[in-house]
C-alpha positions as CSV (number, residue, x, y, z in Angstrom):
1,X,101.7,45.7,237.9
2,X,101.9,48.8,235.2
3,X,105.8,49.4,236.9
4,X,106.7,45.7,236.2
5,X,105.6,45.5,233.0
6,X,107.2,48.8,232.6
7,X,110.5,47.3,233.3
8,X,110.3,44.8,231.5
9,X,109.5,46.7,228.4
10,X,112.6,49.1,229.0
11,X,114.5,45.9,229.8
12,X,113.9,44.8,226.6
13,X,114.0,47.5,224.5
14,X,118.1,48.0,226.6
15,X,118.2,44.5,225.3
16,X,117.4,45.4,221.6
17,X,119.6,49.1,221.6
18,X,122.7,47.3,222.7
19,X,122.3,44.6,220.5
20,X,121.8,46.8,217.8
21,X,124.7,49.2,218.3
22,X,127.0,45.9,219.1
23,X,125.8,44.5,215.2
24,X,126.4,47.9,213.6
25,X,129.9,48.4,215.3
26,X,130.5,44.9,214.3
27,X,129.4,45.4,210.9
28,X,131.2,48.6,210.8
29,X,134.7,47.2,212.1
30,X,134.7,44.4,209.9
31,X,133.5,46.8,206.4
32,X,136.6,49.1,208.3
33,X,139.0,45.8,208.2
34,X,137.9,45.0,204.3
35,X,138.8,48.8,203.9
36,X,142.1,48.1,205.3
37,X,142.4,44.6,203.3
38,X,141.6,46.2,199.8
39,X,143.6,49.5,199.9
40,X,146.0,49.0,202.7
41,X,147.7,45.6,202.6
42,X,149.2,45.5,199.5
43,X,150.5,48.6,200.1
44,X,152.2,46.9,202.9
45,X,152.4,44.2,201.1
46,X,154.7,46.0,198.4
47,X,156.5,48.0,200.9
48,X,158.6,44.9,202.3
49,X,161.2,45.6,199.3
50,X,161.7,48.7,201.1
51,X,162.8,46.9,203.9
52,X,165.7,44.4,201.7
53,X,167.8,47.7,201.9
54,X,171.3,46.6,200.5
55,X,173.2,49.4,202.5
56,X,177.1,48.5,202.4
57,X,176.7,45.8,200.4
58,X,178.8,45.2,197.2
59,X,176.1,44.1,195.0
60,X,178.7,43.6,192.5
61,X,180.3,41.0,194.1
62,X,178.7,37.6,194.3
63,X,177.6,34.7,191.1
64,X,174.7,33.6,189.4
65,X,172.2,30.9,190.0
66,X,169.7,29.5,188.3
67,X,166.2,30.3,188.8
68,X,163.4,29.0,187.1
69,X,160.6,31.1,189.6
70,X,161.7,34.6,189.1
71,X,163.0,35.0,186.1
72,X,162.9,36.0,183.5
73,X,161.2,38.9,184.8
74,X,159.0,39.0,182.0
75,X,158.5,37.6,178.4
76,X,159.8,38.2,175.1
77,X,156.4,37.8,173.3
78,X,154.7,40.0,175.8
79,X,156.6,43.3,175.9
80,X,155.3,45.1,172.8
81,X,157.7,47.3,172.7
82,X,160.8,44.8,171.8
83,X,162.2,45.5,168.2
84,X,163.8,42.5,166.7
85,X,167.6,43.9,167.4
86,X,166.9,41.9,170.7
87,X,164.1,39.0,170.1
88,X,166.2,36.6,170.2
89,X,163.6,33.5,170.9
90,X,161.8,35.3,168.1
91,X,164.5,35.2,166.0
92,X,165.1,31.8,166.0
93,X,167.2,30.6,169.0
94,X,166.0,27.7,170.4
95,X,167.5,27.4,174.0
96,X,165.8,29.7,176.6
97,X,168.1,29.1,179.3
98,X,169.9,31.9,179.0
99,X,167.1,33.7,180.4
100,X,166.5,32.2,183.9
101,X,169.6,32.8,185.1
102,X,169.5,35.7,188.7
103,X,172.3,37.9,190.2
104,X,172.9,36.7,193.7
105,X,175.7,39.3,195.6
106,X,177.8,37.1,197.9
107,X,176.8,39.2,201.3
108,X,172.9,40.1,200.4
109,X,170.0,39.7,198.4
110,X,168.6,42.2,195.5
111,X,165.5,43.3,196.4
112,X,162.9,41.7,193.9
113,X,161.9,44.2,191.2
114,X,158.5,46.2,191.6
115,X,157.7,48.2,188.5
116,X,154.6,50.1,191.1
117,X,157.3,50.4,193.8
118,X,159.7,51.7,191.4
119,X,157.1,54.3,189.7
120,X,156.0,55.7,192.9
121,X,159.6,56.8,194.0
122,X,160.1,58.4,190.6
123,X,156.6,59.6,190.2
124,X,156.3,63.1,188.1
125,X,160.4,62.4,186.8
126,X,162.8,61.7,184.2
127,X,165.1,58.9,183.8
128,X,167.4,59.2,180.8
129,X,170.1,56.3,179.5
130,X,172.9,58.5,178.0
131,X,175.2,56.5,175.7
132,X,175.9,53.9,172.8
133,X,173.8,50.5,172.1
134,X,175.0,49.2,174.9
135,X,172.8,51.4,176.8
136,X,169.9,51.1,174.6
137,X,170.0,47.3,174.8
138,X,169.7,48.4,178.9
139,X,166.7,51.0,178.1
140,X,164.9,48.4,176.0
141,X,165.2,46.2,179.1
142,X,163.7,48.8,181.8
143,X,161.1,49.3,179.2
144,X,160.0,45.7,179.5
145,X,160.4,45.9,183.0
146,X,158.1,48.8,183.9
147,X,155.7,47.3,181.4
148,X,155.1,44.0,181.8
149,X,154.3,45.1,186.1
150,X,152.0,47.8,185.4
151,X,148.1,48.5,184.0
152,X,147.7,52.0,182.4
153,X,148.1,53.9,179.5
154,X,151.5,53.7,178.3
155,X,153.3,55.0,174.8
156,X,156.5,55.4,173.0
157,X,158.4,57.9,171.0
158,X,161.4,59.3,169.0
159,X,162.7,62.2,168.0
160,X,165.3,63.1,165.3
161,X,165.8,59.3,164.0
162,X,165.9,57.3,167.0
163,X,168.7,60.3,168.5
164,X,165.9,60.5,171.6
165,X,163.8,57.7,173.0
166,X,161.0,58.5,175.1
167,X,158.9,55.7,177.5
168,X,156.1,57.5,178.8
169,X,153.8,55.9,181.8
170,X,150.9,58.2,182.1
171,X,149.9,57.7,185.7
172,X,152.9,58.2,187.2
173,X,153.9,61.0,184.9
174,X,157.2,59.6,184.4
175,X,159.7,59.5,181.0
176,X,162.3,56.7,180.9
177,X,164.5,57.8,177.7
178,X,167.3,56.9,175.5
179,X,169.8,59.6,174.3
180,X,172.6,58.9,171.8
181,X,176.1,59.8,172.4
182,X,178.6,57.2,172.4
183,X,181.5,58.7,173.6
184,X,179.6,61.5,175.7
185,X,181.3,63.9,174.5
186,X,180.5,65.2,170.7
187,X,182.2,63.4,167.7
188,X,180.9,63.4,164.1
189,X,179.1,59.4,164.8
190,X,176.2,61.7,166.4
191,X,174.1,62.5,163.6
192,X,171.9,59.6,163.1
193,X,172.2,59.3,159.5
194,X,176.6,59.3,160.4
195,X,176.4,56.2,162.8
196,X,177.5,53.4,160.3
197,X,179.5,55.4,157.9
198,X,182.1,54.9,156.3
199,X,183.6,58.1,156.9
200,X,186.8,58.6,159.5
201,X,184.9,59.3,162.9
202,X,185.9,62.9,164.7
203,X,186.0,62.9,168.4
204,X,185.8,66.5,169.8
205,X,187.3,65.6,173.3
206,X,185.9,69.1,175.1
207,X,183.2,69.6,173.8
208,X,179.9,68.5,175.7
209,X,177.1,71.4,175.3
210,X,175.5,70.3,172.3
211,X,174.3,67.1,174.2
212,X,174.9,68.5,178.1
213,X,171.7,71.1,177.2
214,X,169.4,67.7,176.5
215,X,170.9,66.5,180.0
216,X,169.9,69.3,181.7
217,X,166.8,68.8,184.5
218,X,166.9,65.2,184.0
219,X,166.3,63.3,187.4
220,X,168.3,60.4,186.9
221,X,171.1,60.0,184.5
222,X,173.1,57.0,183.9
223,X,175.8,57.3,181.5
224,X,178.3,54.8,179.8
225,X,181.3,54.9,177.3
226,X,183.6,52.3,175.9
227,X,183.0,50.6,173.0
228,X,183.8,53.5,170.2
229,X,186.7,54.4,171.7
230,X,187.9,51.3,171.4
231,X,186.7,51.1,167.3
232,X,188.9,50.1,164.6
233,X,190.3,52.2,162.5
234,X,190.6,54.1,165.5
235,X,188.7,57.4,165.5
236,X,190.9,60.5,165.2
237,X,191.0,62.3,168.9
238,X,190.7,66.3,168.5
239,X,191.2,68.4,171.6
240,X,191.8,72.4,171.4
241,X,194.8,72.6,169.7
242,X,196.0,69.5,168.3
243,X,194.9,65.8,167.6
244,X,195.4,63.1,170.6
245,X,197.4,59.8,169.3
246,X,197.2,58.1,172.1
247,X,193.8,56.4,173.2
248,X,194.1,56.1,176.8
249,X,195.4,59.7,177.1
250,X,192.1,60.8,174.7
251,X,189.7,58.7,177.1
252,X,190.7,60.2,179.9
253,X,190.3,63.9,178.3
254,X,187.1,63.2,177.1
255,X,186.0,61.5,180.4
256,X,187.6,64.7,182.2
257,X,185.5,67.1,180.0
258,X,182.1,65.3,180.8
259,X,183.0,65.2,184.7
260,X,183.6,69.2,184.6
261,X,179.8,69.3,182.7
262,X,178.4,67.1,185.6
263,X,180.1,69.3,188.5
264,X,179.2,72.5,186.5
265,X,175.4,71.7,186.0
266,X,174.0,68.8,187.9
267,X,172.6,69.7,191.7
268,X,172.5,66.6,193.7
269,X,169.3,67.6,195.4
270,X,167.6,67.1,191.9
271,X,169.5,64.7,190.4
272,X,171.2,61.3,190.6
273,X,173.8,60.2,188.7
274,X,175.2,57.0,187.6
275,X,177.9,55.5,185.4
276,X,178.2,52.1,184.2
277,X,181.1,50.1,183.8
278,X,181.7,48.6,180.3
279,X,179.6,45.9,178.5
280,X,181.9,42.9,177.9
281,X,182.7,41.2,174.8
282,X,183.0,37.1,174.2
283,X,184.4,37.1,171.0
284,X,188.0,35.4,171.8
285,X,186.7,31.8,173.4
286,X,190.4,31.0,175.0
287,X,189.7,33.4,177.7
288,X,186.9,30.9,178.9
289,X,189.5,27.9,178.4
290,X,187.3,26.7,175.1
291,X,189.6,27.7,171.5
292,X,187.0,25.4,169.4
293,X,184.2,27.3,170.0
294,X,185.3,30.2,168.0
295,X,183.5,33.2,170.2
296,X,179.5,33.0,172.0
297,X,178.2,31.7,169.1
298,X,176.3,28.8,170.1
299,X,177.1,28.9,173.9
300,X,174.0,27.9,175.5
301,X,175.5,28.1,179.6
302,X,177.6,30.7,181.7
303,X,181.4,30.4,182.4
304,X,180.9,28.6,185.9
305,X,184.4,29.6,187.3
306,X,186.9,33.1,186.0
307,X,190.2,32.7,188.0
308,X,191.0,36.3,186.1
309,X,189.6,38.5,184.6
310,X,190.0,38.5,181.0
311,X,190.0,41.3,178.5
312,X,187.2,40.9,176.9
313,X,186.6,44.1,174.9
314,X,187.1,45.4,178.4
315,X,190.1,47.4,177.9
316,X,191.2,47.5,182.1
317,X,192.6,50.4,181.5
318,X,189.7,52.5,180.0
319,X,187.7,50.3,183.3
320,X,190.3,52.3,185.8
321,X,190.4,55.6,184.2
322,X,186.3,55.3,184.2
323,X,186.4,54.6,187.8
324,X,189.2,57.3,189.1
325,X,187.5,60.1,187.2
326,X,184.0,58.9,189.0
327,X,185.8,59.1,192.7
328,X,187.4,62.3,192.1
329,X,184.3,64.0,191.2
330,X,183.4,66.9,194.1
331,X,179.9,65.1,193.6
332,X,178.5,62.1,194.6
333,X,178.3,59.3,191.5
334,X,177.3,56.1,191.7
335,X,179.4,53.7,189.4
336,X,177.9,50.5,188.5
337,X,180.6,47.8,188.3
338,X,179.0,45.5,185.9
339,X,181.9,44.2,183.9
340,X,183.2,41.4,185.9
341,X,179.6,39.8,186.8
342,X,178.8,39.8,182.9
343,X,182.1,38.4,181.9
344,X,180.4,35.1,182.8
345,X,177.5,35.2,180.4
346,X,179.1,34.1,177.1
347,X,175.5,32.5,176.4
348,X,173.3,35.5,177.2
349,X,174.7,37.2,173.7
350,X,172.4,37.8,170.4
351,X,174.9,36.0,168.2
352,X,173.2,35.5,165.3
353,X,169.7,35.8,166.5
354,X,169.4,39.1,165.5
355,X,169.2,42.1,162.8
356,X,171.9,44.9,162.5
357,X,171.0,47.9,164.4
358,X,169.4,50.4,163.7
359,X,168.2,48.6,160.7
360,X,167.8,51.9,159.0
361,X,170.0,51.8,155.4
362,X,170.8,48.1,156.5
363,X,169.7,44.9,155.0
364,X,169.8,42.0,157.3
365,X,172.9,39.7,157.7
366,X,171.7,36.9,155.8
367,X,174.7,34.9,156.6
368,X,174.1,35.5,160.5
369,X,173.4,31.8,161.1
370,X,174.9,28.9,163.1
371,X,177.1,27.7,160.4
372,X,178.7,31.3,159.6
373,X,179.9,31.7,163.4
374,X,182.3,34.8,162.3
375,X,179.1,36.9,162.3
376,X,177.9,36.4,165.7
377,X,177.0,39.2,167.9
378,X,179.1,38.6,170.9
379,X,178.5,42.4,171.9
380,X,174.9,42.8,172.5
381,X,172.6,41.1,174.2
382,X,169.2,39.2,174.1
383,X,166.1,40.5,176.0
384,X,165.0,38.9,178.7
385,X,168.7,38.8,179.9
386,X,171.5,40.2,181.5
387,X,170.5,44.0,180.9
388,X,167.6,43.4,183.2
389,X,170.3,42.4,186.2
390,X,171.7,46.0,185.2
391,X,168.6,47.6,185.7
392,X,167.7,45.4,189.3
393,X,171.2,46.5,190.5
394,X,170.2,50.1,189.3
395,X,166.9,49.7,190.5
396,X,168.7,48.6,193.8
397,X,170.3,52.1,194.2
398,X,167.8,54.1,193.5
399,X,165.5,52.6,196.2
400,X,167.8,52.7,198.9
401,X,169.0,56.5,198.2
């Protein structure tokens, strides 16, 4: 009788064990799973950008569509850092359109922009924008666009009068900067205080140290050079031993003198170069077919259709002397060809909603209204806008090296 109810005890208690050990490996695996859930999937989550790899694809080849969902890819009002050079909303325009408008390349898809993503592959780096305004309209835009996706602690800097811009993200340890040289190589329009002056600008076509030194250990550099070449009166072009008429000729000698700094200094293992194409113009409006409308001013859509492409401010020539150098470098560069897919965004300009920059010395353009359309800014850009396609097609690189 004592054996039965023996059994039955240990029965039970079996019973009562297994039960217990099946509830805490229950509880255990499903805490585990809520583990997984709260630090793993949106890492896996996040990681399916990695997967859009554009490999082969020319990004640069395709049209733009409306889209009201992803873009802009952030807001004007919300990116502190903005300065009124590129508020346009805030500066009175009325029409947002202008901002919604995406990039589509005619044989893939960009992958969608991840400021986290994109901080954790440049974690404990420098990026650096080397160039004119053009490329700090395009820095003001990654600014935004690291921003406006991230938490954290983050701050901004100058040094020497707006010469160097810094964008530092403190949890990533990583600088996004802005260094001024507008035609790369060294010319008298460095100094700050000698950007607008009225003084005859100097081009020293082989000289590059003074600025190369600040280039120096930078992990990504992206470069451009057009638009003061191109300046009227022309600049005067001094090489070694005598001064260079022709523009073209000068262009090329200055471009040839910055390639010979990249292949003497920059080790590919450490640092990734790129080059932009230029930044169009739309200041002659028979090139979209429209001689009323003066230049952008006003323009509140894209050109739907180029059967050419036209000028510009392009200068084609300065376009293929950009792109030869680039292929004949012993190095690997990656040029960014994003001339022909802005030529469509006549609308997408500042125009008169804006201030001169750098406002330093400058009192605003009072006459920079709707009816004074000779004062447009159909150079520049507003913010959100086409600068952030830039920076997704750049953004596009990087994550697929």
């Amino acid at each position: 009788m004592k054996h039965a109810s023996d059994n039955k005890r240990f029965r039970y208690f079996h019973v009562v064990i297994v039960s217990t050990i099946f509830s805490i490996s229950l509880l255990g695996l499903f805490l585990y799973n809520e583990q997984i859930k709260f630090f793993s999937f949106p890492e896996a989550e996040e990681s399916i950008d990695l997967e859009d790899n554009i490999g082969d694809c020319d990004i640069f080849t395709g049209e733009w569509i409306l889209d009201n969902v992803t873009h802009p890819l952030y807001k004007e009002d919300q990116c502190e850092f903005l300065t009124k050079w590129v508020t346009c909303l805030k500066n009175g325009r009325q029409d947002s359109l202008f901002q919604n408008w995406r990039w589509q390349p005619r044989d893939c898809s960009l992958p969608k922009f991840n400021a986290k993503l994109f901080l954790r592959k440049i974690r404990g780096k420098r990026l650096m924008f080397v160039g004119d305004s053009m490329q700090l309209n395009q820095w003001f835009s990654m600014v935004c666009m690291i921003q406006s996706g991230i938490p954290g602690k983050k701050t901004m800097s100058e040094e020497n009068s707006s010469y160097i811009r810094y964008f530092k993200i403190e949890d990533y340890d990583v600088s996004i900067e802005f260094y001024w040289a507008p035609f790369l190589v060294e010319s008298s329009a460095d100094p700050p205080g000698m950007r607008f002056g009225n003084s005859e600008t100097r081009v020293k076509l082989e000289s590059i140290s003074k600025h190369g030194e600040n280039w120096k250990g930078v992990d990504y550099l992206i470069f451009n050079t057009f638009v003061w070449w191109t300046k009227s009166p022309s600049p005067k072009f001094l090489s070694a031993k005598h001064e260079e008429k022709d523009m073209y000729v000068a262009y090329e000698k200055g471009m040839r003198t910055w390639a010979n700094w990249v292949e003497e200094n920059i080790e590919t293992k450490h640092t990734s170069v790129f080059v932009n194409s230029l930044s169009p113009h739309h200041y002659w409006s028979p090139d979209w077919d429209d001689p009323k409308a003066i230049n952008c001013a006003s323009e509140t859509t894209p050109i739907l259709k180029i059967t050419k492409p036209f000028e510009g401010g392009a200068k084609w020539k300065l376009f293929d002397i950009t792109e030869y150098v680039t292929q004949t470098l012993k190095l690997p560069v990656h040029y960014l060809k994003i001339t022909a897919l802005s030529q469509y965004r006549k609308d997408a300009h500042s125009s008169f909603y804006t201030v001169p920059w750098p406002a330093e010395g400058k009192k605003p353009l009072s006459n920079r209204k709707p009816e004074s359309k000779s004062s447009a800014d159909c150079a520049h850009w507003c913010l959100p806008g086409v600068p952030d396609t830039w920076n997704e097609l750049l953004y596009a690189k990087i994550m697929s090296g």
